[in-house]
SETORDREN-73429 format. One record per atom (N, C-alpha, C): residue number from 1; residue in three letters; atom name; x, y, z negated. Coordinates in steps of 0.2 Angstrom, whole numbers, plus 5000, padded with zeros to 4 digits. Atoms other than C-alpha are relative to their C-alpha. Layout:
% residues N
@n = NUM, res = ALA, atom = CA, xx = X, yy = Y, zz = Z
...
END
This chain:
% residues 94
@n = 1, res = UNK, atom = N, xx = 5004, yy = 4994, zz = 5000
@n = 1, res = UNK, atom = CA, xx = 5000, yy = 5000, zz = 5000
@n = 1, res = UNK, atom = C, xx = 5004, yy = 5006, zz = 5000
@n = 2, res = UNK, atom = N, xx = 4996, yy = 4997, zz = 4999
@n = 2, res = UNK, atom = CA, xx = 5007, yy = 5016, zz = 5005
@n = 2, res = UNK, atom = C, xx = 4994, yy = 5008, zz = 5000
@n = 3, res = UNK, atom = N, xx = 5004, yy = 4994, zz = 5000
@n = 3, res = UNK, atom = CA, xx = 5000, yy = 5034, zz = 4999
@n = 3, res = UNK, atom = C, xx = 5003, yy = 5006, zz = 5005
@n = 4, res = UNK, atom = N, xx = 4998, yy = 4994, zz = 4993
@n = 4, res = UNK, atom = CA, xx = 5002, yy = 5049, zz = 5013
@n = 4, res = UNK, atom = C, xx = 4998, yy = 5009, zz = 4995
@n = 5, res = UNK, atom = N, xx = 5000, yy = 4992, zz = 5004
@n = 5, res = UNK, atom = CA, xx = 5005, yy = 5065, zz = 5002
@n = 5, res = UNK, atom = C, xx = 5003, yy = 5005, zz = 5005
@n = 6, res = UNK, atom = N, xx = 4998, yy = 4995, zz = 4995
@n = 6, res = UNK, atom = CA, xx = 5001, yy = 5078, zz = 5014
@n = 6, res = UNK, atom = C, xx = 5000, yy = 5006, zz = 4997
@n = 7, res = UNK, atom = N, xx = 4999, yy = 4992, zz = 5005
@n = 7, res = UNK, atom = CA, xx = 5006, yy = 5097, zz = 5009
@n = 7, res = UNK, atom = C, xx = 5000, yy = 5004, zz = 5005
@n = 8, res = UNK, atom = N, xx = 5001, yy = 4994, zz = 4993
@n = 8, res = UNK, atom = CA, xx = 4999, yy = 5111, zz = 5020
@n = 8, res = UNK, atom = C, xx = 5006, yy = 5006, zz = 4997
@n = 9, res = UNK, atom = N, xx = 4996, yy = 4994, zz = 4999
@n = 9, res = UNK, atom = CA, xx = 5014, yy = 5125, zz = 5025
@n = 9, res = UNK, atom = C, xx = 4995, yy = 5006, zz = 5005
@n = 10, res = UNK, atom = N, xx = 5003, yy = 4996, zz = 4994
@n = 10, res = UNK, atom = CA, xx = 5000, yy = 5134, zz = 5037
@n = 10, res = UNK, atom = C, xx = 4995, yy = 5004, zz = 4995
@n = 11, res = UNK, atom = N, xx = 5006, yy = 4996, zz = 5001
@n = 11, res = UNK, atom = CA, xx = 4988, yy = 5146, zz = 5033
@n = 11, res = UNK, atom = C, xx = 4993, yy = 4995, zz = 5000
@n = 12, res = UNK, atom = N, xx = 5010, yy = 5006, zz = 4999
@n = 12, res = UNK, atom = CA, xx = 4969, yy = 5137, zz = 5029
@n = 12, res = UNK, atom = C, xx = 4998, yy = 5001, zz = 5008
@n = 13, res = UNK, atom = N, xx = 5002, yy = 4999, zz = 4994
@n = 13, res = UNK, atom = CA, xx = 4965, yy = 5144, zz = 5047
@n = 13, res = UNK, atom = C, xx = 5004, yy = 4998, zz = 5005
@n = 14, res = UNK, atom = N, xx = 4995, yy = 5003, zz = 4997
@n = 14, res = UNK, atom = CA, xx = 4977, yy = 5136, zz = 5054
@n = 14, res = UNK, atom = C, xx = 4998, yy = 4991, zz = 5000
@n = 15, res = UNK, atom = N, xx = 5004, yy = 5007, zz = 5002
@n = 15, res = UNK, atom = CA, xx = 4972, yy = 5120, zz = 5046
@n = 15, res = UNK, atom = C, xx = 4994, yy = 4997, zz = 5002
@n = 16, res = UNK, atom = N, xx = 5006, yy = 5000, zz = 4997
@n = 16, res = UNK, atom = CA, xx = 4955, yy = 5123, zz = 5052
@n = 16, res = UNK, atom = C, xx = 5000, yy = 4998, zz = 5007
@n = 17, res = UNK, atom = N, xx = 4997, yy = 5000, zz = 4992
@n = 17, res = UNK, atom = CA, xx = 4961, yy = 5125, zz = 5069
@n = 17, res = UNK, atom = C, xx = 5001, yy = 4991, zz = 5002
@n = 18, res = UNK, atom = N, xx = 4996, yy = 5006, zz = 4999
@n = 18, res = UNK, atom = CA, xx = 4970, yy = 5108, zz = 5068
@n = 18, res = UNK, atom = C, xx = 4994, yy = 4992, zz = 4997
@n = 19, res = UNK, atom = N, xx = 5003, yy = 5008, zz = 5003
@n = 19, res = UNK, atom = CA, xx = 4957, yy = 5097, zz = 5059
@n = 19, res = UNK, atom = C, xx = 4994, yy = 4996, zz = 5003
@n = 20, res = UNK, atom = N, xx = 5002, yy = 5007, zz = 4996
@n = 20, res = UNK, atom = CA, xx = 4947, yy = 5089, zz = 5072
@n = 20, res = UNK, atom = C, xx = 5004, yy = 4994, zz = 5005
@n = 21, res = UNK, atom = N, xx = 4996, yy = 5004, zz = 5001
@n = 21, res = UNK, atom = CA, xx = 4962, yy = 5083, zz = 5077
@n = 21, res = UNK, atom = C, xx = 5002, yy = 4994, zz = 4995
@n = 22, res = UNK, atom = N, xx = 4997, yy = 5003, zz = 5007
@n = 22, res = UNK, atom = CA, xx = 4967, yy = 5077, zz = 5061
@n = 22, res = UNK, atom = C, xx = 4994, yy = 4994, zz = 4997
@n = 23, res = UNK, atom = N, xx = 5005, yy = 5004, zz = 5000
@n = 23, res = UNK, atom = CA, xx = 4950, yy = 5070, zz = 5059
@n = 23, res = UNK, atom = C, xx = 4999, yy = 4993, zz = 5005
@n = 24, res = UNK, atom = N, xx = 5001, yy = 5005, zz = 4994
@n = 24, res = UNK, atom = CA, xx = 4951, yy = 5060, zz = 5075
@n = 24, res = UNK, atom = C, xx = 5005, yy = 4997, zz = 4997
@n = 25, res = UNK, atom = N, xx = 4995, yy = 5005, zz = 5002
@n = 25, res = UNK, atom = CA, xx = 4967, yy = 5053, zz = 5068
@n = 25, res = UNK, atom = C, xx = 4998, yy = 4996, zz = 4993
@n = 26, res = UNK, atom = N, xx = 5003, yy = 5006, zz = 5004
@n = 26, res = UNK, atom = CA, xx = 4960, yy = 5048, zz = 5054
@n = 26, res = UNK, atom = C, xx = 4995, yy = 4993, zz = 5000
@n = 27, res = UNK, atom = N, xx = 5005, yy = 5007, zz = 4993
@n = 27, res = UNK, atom = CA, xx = 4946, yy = 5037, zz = 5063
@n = 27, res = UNK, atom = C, xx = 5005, yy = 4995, zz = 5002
@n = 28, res = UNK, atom = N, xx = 4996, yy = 5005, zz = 4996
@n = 28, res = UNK, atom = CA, xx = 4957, yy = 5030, zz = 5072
@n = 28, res = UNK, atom = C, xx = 5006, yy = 4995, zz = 4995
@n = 29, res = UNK, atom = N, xx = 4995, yy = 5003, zz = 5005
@n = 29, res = UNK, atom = CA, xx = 4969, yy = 5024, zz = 5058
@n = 29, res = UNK, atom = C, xx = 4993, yy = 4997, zz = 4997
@n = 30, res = UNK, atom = N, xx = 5006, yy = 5004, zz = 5004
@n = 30, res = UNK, atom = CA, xx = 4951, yy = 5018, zz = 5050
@n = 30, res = UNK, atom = C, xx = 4997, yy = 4993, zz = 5003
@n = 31, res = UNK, atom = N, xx = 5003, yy = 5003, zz = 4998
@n = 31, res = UNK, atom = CA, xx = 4946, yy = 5009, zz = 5063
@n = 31, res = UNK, atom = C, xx = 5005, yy = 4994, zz = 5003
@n = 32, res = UNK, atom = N, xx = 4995, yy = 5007, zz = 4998
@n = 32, res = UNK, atom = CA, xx = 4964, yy = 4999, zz = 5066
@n = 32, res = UNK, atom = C, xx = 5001, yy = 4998, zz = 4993
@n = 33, res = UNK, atom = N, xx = 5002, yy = 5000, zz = 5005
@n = 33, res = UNK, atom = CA, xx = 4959, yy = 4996, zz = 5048
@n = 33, res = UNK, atom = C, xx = 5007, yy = 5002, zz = 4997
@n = 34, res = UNK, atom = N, xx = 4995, yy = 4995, zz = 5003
@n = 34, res = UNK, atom = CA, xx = 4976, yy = 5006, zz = 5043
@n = 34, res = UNK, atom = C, xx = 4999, yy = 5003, zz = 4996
@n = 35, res = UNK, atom = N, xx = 5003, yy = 4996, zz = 5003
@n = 35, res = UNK, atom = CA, xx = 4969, yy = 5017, zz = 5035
@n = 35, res = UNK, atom = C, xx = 4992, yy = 4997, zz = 4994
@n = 36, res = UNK, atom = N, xx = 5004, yy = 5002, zz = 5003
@n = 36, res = UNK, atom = CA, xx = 4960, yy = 5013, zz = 5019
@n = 36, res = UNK, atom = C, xx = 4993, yy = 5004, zz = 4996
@n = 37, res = UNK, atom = N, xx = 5002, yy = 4994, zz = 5006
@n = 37, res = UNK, atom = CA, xx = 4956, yy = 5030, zz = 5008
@n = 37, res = UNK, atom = C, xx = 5000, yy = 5004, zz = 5003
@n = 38, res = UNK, atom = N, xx = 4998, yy = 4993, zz = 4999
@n = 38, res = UNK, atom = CA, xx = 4958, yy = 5047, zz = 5011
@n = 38, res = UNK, atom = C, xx = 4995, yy = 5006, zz = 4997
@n = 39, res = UNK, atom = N, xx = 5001, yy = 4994, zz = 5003
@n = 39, res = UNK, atom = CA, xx = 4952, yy = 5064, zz = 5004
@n = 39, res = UNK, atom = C, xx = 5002, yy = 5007, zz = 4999
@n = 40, res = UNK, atom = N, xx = 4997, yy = 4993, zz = 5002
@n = 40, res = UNK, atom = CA, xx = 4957, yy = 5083, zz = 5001
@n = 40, res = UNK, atom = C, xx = 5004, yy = 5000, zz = 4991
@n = 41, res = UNK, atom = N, xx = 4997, yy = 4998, zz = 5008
@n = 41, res = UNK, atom = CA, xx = 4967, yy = 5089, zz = 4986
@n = 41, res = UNK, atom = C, xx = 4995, yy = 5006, zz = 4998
@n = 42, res = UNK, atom = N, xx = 5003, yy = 4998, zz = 5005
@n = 42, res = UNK, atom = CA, xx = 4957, yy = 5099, zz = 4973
@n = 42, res = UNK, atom = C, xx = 5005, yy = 5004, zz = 4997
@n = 43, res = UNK, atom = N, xx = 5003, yy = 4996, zz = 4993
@n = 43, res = UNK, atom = CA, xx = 4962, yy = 5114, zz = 4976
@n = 43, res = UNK, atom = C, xx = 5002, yy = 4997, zz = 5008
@n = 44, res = UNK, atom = N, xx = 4998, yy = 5004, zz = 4994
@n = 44, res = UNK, atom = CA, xx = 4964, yy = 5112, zz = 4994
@n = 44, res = UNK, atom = C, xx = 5006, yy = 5005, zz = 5003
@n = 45, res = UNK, atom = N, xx = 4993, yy = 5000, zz = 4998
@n = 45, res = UNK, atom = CA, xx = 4982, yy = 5112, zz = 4997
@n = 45, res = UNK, atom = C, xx = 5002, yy = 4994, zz = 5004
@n = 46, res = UNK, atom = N, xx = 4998, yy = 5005, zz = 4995
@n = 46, res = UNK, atom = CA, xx = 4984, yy = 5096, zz = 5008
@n = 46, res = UNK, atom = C, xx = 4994, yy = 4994, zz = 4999
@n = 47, res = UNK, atom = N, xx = 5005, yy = 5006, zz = 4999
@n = 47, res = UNK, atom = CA, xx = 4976, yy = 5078, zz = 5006
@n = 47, res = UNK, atom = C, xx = 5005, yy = 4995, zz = 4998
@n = 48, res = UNK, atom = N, xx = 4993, yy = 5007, zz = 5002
@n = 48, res = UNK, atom = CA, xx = 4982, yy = 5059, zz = 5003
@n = 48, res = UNK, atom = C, xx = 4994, yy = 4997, zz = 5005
@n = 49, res = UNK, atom = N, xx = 5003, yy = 5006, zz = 4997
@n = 49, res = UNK, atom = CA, xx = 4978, yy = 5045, zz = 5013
@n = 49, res = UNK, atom = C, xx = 5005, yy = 4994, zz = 4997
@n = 50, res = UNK, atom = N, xx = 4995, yy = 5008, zz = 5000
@n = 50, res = UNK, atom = CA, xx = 4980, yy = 5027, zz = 5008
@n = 50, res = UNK, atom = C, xx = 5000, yy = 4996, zz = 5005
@n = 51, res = UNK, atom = N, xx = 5001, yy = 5002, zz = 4991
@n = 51, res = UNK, atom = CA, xx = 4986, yy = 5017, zz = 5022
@n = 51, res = UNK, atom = C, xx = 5005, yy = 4992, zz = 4997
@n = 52, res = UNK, atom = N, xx = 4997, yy = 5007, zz = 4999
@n = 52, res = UNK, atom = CA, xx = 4992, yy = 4998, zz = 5024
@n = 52, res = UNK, atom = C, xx = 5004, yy = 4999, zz = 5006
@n = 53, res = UNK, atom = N, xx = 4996, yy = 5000, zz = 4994
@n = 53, res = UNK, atom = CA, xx = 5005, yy = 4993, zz = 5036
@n = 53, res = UNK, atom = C, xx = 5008, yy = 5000, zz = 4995
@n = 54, res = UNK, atom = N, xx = 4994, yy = 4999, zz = 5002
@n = 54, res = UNK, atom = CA, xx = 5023, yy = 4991, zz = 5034
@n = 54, res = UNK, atom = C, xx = 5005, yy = 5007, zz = 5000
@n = 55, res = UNK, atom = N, xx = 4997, yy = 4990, zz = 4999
@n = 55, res = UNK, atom = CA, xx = 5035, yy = 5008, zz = 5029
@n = 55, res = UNK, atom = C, xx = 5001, yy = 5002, zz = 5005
@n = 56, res = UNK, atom = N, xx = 4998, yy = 4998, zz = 4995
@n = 56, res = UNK, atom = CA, xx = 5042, yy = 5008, zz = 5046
@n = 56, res = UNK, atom = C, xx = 4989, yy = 5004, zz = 5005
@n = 57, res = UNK, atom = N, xx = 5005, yy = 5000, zz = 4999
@n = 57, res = UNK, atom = CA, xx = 5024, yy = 5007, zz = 5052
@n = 57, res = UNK, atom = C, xx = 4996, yy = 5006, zz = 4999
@n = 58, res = UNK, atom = N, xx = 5003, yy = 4996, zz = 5001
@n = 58, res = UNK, atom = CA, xx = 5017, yy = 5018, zz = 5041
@n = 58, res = UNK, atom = C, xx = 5005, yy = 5008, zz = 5000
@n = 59, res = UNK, atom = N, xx = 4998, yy = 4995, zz = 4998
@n = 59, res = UNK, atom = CA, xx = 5032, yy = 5031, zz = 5042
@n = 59, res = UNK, atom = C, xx = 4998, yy = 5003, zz = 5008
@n = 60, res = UNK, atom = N, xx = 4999, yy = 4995, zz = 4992
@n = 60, res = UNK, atom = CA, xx = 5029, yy = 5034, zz = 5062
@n = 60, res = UNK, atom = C, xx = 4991, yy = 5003, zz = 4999
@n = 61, res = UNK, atom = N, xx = 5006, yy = 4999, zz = 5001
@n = 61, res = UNK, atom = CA, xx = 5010, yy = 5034, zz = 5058
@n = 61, res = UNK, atom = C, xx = 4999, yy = 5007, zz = 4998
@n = 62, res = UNK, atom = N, xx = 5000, yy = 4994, zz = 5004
@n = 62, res = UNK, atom = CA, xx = 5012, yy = 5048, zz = 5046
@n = 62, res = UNK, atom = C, xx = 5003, yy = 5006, zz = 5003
@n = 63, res = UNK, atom = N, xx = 4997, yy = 4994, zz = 4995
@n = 63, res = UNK, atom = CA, xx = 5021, yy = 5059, zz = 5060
@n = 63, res = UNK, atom = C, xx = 4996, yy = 5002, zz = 5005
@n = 64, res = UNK, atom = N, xx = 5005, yy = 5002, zz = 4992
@n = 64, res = UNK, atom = CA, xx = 5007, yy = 5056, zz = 5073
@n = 64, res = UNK, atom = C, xx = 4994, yy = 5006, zz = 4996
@n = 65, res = UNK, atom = N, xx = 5007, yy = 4996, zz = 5003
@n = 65, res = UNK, atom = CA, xx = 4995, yy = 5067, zz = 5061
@n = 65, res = UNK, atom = C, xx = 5004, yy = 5006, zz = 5002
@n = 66, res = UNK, atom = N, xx = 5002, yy = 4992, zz = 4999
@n = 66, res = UNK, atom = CA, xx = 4990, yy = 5083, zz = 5068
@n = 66, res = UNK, atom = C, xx = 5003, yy = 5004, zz = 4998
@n = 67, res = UNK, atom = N, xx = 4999, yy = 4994, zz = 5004
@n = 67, res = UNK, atom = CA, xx = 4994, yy = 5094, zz = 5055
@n = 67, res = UNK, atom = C, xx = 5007, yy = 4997, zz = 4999
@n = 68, res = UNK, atom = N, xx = 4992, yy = 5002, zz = 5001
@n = 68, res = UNK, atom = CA, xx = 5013, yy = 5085, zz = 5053
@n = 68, res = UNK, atom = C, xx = 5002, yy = 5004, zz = 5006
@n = 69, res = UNK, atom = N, xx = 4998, yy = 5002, zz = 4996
@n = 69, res = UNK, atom = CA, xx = 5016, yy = 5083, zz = 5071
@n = 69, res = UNK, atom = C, xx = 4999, yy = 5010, zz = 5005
@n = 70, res = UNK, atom = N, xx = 5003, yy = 4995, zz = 4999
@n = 70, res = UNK, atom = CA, xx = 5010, yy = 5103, zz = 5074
@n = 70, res = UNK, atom = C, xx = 5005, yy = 5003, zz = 4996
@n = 71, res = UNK, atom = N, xx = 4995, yy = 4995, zz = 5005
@n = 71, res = UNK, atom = CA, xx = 5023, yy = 5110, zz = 5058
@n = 71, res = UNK, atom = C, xx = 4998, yy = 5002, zz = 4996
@n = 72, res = UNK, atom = N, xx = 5003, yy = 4995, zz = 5006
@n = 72, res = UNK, atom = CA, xx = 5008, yy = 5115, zz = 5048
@n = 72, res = UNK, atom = C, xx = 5001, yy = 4997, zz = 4996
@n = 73, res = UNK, atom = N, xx = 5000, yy = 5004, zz = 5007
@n = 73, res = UNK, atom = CA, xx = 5010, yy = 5100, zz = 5035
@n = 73, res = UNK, atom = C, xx = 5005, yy = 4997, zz = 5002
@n = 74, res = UNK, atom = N, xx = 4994, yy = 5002, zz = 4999
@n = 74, res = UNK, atom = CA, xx = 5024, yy = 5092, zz = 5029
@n = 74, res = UNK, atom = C, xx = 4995, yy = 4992, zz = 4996
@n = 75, res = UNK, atom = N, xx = 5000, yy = 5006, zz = 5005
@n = 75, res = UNK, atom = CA, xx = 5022, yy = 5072, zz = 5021
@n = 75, res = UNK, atom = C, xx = 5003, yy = 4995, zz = 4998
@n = 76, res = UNK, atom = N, xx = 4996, yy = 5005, zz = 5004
@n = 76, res = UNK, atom = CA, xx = 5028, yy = 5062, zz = 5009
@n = 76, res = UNK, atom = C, xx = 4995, yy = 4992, zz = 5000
@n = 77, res = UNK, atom = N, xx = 5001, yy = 5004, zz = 5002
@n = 77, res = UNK, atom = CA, xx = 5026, yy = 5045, zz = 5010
@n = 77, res = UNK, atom = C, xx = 5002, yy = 4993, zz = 4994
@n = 78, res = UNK, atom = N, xx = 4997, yy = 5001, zz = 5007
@n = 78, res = UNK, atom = CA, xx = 5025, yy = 5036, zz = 4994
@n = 78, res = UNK, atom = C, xx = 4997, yy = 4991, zz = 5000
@n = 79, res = UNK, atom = N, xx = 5004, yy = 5009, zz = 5001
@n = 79, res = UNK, atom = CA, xx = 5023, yy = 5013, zz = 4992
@n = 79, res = UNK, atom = C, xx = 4997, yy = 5000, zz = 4994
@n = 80, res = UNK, atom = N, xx = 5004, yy = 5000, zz = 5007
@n = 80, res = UNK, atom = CA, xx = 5012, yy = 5011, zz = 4979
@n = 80, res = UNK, atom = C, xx = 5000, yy = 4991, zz = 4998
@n = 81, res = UNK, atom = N, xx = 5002, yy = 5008, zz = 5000
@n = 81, res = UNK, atom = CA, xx = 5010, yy = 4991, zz = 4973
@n = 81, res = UNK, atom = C, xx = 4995, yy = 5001, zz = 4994
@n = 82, res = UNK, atom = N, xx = 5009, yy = 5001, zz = 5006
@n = 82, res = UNK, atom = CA, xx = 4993, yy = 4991, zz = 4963
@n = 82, res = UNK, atom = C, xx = 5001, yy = 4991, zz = 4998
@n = 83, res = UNK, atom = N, xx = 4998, yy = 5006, zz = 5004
@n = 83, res = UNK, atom = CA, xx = 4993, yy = 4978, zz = 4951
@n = 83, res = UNK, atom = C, xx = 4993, yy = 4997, zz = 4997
@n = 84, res = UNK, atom = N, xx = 5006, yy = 5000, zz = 5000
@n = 84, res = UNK, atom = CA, xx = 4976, yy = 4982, zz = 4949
@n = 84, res = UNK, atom = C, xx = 4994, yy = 5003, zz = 5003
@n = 85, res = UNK, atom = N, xx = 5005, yy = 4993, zz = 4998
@n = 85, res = UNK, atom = CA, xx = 4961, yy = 4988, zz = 4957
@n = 85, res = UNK, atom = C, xx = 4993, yy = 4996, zz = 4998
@n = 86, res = UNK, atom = N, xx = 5006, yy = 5000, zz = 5000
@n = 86, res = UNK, atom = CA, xx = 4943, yy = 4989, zz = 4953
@n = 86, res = UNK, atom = C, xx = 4996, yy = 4996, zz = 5005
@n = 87, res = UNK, atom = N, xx = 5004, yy = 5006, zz = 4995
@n = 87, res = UNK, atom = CA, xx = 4928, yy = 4978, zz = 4961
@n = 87, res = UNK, atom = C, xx = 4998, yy = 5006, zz = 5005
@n = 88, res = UNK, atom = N, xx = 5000, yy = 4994, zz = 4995
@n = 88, res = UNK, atom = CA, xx = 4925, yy = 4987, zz = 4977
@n = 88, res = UNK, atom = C, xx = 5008, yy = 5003, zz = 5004
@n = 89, res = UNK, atom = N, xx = 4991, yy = 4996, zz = 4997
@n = 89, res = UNK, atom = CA, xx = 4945, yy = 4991, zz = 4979
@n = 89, res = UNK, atom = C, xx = 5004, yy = 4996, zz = 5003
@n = 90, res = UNK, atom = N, xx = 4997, yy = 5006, zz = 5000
@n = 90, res = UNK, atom = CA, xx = 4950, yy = 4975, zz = 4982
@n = 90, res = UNK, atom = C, xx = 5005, yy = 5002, zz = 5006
@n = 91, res = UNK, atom = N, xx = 4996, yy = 4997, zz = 4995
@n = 91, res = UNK, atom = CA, xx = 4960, yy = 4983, zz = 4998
@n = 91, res = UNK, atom = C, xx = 5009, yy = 5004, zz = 4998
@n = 92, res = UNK, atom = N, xx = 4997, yy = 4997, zz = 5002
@n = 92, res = UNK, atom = CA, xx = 4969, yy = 4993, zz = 4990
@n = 92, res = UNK, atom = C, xx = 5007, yy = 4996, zz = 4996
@n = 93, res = UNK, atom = N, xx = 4995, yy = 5003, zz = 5001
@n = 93, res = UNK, atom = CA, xx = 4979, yy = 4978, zz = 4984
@n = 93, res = UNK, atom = C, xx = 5006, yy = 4994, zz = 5006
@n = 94, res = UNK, atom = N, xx = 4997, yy = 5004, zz = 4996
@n = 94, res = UNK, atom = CA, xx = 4986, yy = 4972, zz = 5000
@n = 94, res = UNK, atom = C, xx = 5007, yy = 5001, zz = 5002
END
């Protein structure tokens, strides 16, 4: 399991600009089941997404988003190994 700690450097309107983009890549990462989670940060400063694949795998992934691949966000990709998840998460242990 691997979390995607996205960190916007762009103006919000800028972000806005880019995020049917970034929205499309998300789909797309959901639909090649890559992609497990995702959400905004509280405030909105960037986002996380949990994503499955191996590092190599999910490093080129996390350059493919929009907001990276544009300059406006930078991301840390971080392995997670869940030891636990909840009924409903079971994913998130893969």
């Amino acid at each position: 399991m691997f979390i995607l700690d996205i960190t916007y450097t762009a103006p919000i309107e800028r972000m806005d600009e880019l995020l049917p983009d970034h929205i499309a890549w998300l789909e797309k990462g959901r639909g090649e089941r890559r992609f497990v989670a995702w959400g905004r940060k509280v405030p909105r400063t960037g986002g996380m997404v949990f994503a499955v694949g191996t590092r190599d795998e999910i490093e080129a992934e996390a350059q493919r988003d929009p907001f990276v691949a544009n300059g406006a966000a930078t991301v840390n990709v971080i392995e997670f190994d869940a030891k636990f998840a909840g009924e409903g998460l079971e994913a998130l242990q893969r």
